[in-house]
Backbone as XML, in Angstrom:
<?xml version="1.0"?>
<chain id="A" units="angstrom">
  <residue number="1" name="UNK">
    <atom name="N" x="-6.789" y="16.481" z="20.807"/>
    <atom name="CA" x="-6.254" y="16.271" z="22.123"/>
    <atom name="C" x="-5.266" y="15.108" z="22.115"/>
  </residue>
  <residue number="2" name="UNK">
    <atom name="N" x="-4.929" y="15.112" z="22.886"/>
    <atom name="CA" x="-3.504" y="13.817" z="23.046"/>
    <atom name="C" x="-4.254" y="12.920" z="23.129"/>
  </residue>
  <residue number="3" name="UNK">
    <atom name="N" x="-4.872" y="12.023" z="24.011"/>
    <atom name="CA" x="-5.415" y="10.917" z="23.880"/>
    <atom name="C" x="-6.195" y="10.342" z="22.601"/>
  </residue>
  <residue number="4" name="UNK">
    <atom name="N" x="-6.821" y="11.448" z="21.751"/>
    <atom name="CA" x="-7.324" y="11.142" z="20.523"/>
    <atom name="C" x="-6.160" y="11.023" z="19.592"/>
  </residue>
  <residue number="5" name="UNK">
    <atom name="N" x="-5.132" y="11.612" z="19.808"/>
    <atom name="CA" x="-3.525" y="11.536" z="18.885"/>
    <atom name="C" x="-3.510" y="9.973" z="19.168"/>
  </residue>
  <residue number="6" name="UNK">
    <atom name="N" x="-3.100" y="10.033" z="19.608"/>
    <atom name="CA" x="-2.057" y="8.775" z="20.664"/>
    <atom name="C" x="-3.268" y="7.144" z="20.078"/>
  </residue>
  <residue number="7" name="UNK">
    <atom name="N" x="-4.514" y="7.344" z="20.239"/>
    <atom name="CA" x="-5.285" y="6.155" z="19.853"/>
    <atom name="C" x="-5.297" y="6.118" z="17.982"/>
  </residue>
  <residue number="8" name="UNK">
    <atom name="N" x="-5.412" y="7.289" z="17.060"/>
    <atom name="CA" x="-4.879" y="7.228" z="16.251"/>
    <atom name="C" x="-3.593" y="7.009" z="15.525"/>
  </residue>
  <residue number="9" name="UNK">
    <atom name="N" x="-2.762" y="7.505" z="16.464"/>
    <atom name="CA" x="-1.331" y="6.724" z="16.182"/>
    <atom name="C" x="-1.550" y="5.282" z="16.120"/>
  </residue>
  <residue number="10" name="UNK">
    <atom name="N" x="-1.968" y="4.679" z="17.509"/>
    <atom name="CA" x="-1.729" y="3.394" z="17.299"/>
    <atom name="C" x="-2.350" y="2.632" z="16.678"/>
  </residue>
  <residue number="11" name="UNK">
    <atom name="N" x="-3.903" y="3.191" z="16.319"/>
    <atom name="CA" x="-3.919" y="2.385" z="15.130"/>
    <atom name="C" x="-3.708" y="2.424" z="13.699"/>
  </residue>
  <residue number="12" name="UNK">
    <atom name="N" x="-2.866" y="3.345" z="12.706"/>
    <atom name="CA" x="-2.121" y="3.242" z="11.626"/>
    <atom name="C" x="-1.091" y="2.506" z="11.901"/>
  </residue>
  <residue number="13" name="UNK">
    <atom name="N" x="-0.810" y="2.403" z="12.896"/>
    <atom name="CA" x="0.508" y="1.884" z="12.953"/>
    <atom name="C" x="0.304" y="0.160" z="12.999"/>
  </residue>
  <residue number="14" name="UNK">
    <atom name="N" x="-0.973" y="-0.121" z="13.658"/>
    <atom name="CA" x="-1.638" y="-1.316" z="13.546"/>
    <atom name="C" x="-1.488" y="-1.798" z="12.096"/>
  </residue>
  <residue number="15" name="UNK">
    <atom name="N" x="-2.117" y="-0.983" z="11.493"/>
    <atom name="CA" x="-3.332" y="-0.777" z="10.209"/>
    <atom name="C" x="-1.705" y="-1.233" z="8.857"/>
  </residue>
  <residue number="16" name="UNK">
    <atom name="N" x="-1.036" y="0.015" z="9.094"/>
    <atom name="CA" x="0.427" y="-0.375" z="8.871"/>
    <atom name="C" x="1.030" y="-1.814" z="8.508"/>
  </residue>
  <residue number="17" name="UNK">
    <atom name="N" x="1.373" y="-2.197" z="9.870"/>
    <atom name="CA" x="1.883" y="-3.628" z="10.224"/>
    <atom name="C" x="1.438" y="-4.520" z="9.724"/>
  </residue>
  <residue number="18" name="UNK">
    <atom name="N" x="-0.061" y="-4.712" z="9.529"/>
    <atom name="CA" x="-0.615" y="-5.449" z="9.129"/>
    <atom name="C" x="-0.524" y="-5.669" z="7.587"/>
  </residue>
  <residue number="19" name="UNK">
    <atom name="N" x="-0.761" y="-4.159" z="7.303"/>
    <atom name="CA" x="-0.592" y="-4.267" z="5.597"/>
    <atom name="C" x="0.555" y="-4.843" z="4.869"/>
  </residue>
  <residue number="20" name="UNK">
    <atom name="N" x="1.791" y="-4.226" z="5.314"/>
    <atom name="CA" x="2.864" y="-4.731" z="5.346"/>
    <atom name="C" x="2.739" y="-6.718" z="5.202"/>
  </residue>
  <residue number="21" name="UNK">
    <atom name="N" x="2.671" y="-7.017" z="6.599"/>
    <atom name="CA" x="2.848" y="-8.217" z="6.473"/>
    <atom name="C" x="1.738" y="-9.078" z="5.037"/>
  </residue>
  <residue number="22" name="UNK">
    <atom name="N" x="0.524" y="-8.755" z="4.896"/>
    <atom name="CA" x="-0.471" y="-8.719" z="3.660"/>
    <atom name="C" x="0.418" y="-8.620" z="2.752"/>
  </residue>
  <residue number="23" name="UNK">
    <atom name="N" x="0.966" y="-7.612" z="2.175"/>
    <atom name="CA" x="1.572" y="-7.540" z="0.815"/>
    <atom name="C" x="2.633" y="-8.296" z="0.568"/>
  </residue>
  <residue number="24" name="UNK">
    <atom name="N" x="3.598" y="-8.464" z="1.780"/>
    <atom name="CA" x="4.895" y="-9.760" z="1.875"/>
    <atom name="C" x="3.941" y="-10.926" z="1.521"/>
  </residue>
  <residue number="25" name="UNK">
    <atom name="N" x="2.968" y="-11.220" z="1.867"/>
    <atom name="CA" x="2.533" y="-12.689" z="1.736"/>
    <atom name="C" x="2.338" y="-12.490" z="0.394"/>
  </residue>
  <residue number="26" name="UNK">
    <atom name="N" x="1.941" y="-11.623" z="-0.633"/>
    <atom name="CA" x="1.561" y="-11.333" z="-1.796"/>
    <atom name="C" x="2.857" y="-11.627" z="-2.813"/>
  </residue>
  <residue number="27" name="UNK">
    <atom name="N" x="3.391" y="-11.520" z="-2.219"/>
    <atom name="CA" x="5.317" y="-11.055" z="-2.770"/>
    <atom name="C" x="5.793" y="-9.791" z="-2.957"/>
  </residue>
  <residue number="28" name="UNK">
    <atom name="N" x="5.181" y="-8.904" z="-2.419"/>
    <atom name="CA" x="5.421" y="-7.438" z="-2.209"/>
    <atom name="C" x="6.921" y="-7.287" z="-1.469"/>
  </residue>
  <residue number="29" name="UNK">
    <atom name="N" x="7.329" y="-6.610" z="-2.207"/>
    <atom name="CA" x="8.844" y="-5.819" z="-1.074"/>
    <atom name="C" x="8.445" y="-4.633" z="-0.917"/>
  </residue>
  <residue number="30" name="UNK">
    <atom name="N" x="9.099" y="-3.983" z="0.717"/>
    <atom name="CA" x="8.462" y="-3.202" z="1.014"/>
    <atom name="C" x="9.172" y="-3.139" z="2.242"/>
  </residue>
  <residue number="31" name="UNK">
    <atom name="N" x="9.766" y="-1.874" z="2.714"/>
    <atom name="CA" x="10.666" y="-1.067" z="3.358"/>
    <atom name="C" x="10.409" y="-0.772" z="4.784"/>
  </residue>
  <residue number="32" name="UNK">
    <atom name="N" x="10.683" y="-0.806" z="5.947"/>
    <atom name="CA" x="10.195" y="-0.586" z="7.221"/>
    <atom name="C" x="9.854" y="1.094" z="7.173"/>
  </residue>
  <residue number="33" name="UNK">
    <atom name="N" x="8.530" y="1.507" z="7.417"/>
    <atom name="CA" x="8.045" y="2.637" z="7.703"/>
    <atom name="C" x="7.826" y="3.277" z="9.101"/>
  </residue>
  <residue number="34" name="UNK">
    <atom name="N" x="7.899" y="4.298" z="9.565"/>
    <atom name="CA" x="7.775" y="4.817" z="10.407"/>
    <atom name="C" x="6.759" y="5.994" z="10.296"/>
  </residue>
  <residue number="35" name="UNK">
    <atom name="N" x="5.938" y="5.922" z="8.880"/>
    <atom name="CA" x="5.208" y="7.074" z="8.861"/>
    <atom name="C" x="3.944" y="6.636" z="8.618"/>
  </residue>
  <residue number="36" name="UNK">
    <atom name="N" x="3.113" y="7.085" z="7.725"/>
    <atom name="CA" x="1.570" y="6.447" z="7.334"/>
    <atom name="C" x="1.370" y="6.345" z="5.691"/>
  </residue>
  <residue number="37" name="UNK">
    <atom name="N" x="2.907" y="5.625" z="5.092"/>
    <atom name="CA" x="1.962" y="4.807" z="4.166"/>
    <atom name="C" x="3.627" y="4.413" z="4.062"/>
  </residue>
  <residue number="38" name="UNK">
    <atom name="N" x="3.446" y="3.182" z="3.027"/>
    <atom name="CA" x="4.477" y="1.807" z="2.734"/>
    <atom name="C" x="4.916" y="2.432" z="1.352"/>
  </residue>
  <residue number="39" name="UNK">
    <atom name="N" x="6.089" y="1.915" z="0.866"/>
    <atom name="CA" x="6.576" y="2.188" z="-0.358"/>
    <atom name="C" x="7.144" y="0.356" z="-0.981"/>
  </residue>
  <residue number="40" name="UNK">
    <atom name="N" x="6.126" y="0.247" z="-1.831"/>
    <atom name="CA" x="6.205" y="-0.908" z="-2.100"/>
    <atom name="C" x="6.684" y="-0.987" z="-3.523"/>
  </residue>
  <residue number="41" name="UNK">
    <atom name="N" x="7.157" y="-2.417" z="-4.227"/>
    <atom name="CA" x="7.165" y="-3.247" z="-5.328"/>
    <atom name="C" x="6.973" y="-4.657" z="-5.379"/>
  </residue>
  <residue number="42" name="UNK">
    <atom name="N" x="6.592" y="-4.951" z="-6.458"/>
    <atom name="CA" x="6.566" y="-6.213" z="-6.594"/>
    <atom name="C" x="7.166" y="-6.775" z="-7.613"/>
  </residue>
  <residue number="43" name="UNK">
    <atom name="N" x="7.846" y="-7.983" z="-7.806"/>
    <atom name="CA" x="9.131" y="-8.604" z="-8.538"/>
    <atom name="C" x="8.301" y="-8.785" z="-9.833"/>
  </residue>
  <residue number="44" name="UNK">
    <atom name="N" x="7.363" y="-9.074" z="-9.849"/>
    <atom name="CA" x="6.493" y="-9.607" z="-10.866"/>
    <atom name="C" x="5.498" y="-9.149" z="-12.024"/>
  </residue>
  <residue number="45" name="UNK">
    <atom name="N" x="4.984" y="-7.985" z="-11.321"/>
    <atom name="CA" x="4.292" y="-6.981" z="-11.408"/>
    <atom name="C" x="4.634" y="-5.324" z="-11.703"/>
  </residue>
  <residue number="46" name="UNK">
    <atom name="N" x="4.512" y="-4.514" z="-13.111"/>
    <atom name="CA" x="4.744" y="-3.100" z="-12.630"/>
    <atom name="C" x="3.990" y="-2.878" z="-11.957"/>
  </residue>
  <residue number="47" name="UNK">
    <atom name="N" x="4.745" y="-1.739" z="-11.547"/>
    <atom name="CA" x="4.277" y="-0.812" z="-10.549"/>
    <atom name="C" x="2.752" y="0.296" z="-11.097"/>
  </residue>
  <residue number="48" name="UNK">
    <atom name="N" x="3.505" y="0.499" z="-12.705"/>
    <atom name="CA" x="2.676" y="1.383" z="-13.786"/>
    <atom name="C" x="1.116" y="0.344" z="-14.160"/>
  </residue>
  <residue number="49" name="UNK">
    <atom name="N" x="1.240" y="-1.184" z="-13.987"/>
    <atom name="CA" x="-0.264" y="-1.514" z="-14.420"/>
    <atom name="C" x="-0.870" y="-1.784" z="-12.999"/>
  </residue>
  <residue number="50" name="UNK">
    <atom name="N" x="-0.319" y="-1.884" z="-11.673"/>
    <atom name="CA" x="-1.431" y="-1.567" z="-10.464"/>
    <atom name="C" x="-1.520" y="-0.450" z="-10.840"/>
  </residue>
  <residue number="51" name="UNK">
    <atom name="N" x="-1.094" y="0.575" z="-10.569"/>
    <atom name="CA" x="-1.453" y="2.125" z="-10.530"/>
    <atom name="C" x="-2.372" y="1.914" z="-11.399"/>
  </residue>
  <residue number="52" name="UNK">
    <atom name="N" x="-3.011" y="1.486" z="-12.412"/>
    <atom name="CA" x="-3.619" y="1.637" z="-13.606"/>
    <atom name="C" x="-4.932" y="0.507" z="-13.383"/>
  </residue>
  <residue number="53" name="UNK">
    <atom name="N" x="-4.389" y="-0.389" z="-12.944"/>
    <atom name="CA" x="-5.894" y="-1.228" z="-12.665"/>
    <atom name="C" x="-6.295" y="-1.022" z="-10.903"/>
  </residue>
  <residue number="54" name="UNK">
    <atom name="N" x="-5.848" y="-0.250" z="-9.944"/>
    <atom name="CA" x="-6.465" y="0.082" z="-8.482"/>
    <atom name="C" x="-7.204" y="1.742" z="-9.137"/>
  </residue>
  <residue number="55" name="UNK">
    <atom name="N" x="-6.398" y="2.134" z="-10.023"/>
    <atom name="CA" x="-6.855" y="3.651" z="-10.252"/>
    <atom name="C" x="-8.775" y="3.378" z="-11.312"/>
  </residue>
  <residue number="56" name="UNK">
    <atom name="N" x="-8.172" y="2.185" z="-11.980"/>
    <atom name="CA" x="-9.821" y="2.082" z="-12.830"/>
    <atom name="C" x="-10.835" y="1.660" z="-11.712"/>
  </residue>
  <residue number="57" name="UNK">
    <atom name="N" x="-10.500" y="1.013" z="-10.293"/>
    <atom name="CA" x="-11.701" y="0.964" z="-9.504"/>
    <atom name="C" x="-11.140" y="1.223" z="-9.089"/>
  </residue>
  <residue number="58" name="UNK">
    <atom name="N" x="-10.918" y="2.624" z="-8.437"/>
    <atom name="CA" x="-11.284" y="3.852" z="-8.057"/>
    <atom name="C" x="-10.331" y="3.839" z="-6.479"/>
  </residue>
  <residue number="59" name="UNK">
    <atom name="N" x="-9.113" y="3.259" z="-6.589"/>
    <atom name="CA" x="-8.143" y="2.982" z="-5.454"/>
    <atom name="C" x="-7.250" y="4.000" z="-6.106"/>
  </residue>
  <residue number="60" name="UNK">
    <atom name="N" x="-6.810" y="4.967" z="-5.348"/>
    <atom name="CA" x="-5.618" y="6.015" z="-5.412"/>
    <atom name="C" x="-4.531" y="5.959" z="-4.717"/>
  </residue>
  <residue number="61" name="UNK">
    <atom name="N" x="-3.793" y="4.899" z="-5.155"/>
    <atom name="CA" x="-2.282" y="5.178" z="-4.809"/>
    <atom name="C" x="-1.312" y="5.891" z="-5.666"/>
  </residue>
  <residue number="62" name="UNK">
    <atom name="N" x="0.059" y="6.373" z="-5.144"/>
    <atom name="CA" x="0.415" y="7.296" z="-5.709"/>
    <atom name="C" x="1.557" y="6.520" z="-6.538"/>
  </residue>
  <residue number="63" name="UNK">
    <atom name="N" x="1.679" y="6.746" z="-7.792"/>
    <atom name="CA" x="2.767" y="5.870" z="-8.899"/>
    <atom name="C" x="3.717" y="6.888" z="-9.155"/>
  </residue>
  <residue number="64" name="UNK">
    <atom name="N" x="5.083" y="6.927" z="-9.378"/>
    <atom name="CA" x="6.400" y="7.308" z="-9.797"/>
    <atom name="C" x="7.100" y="7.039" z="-11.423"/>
  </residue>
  <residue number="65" name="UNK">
    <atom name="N" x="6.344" y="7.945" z="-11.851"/>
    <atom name="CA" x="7.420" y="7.506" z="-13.574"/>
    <atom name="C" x="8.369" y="8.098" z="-13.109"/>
  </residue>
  <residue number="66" name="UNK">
    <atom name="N" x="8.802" y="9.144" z="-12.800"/>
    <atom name="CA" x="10.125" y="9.736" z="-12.600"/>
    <atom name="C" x="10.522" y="9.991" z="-10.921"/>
  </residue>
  <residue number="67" name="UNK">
    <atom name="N" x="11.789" y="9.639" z="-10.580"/>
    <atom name="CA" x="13.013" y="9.209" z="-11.452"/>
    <atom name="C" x="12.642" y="7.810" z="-11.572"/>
  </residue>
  <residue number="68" name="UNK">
    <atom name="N" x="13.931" y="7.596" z="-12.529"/>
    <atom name="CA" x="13.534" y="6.067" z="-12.717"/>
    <atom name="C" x="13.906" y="4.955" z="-11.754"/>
  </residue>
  <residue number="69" name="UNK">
    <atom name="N" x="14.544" y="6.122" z="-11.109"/>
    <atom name="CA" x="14.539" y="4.441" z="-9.545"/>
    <atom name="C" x="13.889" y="4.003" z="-8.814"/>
  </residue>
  <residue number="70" name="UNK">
    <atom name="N" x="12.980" y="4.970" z="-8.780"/>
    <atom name="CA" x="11.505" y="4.990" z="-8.085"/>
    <atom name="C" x="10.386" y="4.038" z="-9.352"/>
  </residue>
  <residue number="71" name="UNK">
    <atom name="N" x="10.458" y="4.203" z="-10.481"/>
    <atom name="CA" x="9.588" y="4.277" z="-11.430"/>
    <atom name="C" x="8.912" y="2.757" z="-11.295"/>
  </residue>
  <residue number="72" name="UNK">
    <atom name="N" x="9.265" y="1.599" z="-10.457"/>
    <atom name="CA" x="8.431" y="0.511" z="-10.074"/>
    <atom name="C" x="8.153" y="0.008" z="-8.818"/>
  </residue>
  <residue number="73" name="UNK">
    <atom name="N" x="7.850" y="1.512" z="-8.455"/>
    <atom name="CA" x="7.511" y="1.515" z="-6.654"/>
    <atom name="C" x="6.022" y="2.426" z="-6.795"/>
  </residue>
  <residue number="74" name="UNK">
    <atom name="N" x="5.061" y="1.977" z="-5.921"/>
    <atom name="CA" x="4.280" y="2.574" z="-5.413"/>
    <atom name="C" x="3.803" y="3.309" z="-4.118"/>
  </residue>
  <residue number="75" name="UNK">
    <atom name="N" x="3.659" y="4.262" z="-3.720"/>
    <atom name="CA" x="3.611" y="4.649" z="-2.292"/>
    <atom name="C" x="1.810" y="4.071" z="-2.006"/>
  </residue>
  <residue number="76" name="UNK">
    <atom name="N" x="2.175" y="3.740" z="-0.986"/>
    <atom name="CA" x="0.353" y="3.100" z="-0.583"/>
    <atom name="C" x="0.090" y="4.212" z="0.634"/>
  </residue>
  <residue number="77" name="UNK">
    <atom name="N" x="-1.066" y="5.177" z="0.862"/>
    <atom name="CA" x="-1.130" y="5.442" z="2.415"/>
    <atom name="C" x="-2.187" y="4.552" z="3.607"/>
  </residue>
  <residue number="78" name="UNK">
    <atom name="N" x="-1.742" y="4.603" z="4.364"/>
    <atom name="CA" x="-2.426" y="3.893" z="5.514"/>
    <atom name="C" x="-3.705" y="4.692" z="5.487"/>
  </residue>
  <residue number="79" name="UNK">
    <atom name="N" x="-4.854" y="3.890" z="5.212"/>
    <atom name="CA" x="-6.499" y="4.446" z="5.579"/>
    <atom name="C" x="-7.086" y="3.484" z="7.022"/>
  </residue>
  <residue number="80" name="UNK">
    <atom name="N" x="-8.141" y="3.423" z="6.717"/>
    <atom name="CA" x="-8.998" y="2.702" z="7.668"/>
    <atom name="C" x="-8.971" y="0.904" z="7.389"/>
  </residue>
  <residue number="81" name="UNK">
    <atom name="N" x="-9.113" y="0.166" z="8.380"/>
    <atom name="CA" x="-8.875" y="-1.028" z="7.910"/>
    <atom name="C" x="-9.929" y="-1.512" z="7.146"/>
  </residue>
  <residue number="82" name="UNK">
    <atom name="N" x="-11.183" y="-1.155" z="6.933"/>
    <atom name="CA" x="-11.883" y="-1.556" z="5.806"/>
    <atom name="C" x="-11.084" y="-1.523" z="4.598"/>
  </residue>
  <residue number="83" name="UNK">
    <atom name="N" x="-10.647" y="0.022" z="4.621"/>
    <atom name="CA" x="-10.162" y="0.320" z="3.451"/>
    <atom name="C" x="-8.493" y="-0.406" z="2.953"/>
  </residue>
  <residue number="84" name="UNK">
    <atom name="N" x="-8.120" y="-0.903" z="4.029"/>
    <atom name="CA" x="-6.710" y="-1.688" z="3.697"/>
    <atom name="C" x="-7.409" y="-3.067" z="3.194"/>
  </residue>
  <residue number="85" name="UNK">
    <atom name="N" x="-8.535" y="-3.357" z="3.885"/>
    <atom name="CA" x="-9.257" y="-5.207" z="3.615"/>
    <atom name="C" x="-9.414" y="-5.111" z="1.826"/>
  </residue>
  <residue number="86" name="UNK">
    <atom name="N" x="-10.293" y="-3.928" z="1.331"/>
    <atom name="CA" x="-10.360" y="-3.843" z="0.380"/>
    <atom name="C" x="-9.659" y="-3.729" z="-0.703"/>
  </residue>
  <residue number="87" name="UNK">
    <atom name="N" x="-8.126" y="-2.794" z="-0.571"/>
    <atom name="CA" x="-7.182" y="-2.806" z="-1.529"/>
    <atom name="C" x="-6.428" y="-4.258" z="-1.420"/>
  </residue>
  <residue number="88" name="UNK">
    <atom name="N" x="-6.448" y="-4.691" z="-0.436"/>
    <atom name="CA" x="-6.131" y="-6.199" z="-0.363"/>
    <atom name="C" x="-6.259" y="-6.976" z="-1.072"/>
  </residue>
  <residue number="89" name="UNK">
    <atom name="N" x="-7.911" y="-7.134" z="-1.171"/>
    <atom name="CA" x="-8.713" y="-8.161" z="-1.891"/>
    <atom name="C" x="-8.407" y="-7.792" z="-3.143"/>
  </residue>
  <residue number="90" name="UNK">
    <atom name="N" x="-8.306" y="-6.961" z="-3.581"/>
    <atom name="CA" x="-8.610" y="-6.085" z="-4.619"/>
    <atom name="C" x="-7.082" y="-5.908" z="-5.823"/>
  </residue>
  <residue number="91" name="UNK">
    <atom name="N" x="-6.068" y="-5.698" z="-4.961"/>
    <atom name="CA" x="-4.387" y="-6.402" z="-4.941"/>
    <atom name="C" x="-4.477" y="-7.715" z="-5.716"/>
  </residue>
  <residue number="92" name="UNK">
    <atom name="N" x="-5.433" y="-8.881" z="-4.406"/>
    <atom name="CA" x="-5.214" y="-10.319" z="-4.320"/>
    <atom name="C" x="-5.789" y="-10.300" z="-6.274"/>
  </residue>
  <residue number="93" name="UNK">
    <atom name="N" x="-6.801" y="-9.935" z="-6.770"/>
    <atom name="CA" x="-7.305" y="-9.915" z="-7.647"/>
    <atom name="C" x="-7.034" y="-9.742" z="-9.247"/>
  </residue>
  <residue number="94" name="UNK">
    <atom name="N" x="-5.809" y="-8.548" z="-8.787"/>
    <atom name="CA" x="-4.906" y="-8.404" z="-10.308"/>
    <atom name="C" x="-3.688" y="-8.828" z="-9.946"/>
  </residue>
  <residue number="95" name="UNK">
    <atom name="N" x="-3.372" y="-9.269" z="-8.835"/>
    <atom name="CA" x="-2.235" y="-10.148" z="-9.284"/>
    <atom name="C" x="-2.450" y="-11.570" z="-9.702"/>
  </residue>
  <residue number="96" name="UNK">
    <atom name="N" x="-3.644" y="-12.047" z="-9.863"/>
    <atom name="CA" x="-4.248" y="-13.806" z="-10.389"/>
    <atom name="C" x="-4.472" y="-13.328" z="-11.804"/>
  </residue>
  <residue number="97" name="UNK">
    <atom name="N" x="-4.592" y="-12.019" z="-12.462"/>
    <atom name="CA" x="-4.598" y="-11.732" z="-14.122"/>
    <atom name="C" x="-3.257" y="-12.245" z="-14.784"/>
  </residue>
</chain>
C-alpha cells in the first residue's frame, strides 16, 4: 500500500544518508544516490581486498573487476540500520589492518 511505500522510502533514504556521511568520515568517496545502495571507493584501500575481507564475514557487497573503471568501486545496498551499524563497524575494522 502507499503508506507502507512511502515509510519505507523514507527510511532507506535515511539509512542512505547516513551511510554515506559514515563512509566520508572513513575516507570513502562516494557519489550522490538517488536509489538504494552507494557506489563507493576508497583512496587507500582496494576495492578487491574489502570485497574479500566483508565477503570472509559473511557481508555481500557487490565488487567490479570489469571494466576497469569501475574495478576499485564497490556498490554497497542500503539494508536495515542494524545492518548498516554493522558493516560500519566492521569497515571501521579492516581499514585499522
Amino acid at each position: 500500500d502507499k503508506e507502507y511505500f512511502e515509510n519505507t522510502n523514507t527510511l532507506i533514504i535515511a539509512t542512505r544518508e547516513r551511510m554515506k556521511r559514515e563512509l566520508k568520515n572513513m575516507g570513502f568517496l562516494s557519489w550522490d544516490s538517488k536509489s538504494n545502495f552507494l557506489f563507493v571507493t576508497h583512496p587507500l584501500v582496494k576495492a578487491k581486498r574489502l570485497y574479500e575481507d566483508l565477503r570472509s564475514i559473511g557481508i555481500y557487497v557487490r565488487y567490479f573487476s570489469k571494466p576497469e573503471r569501475i574495478s576499485n568501486y564497490l556498490r554497497i545496498a542500503i539494508g536495515t540500520d542494524q545492518e548498516a551499524d554493522y558493516l560500519i563497524m566492521q569497515l571501521k575494522k579492516i581499514l585499522k589492518k
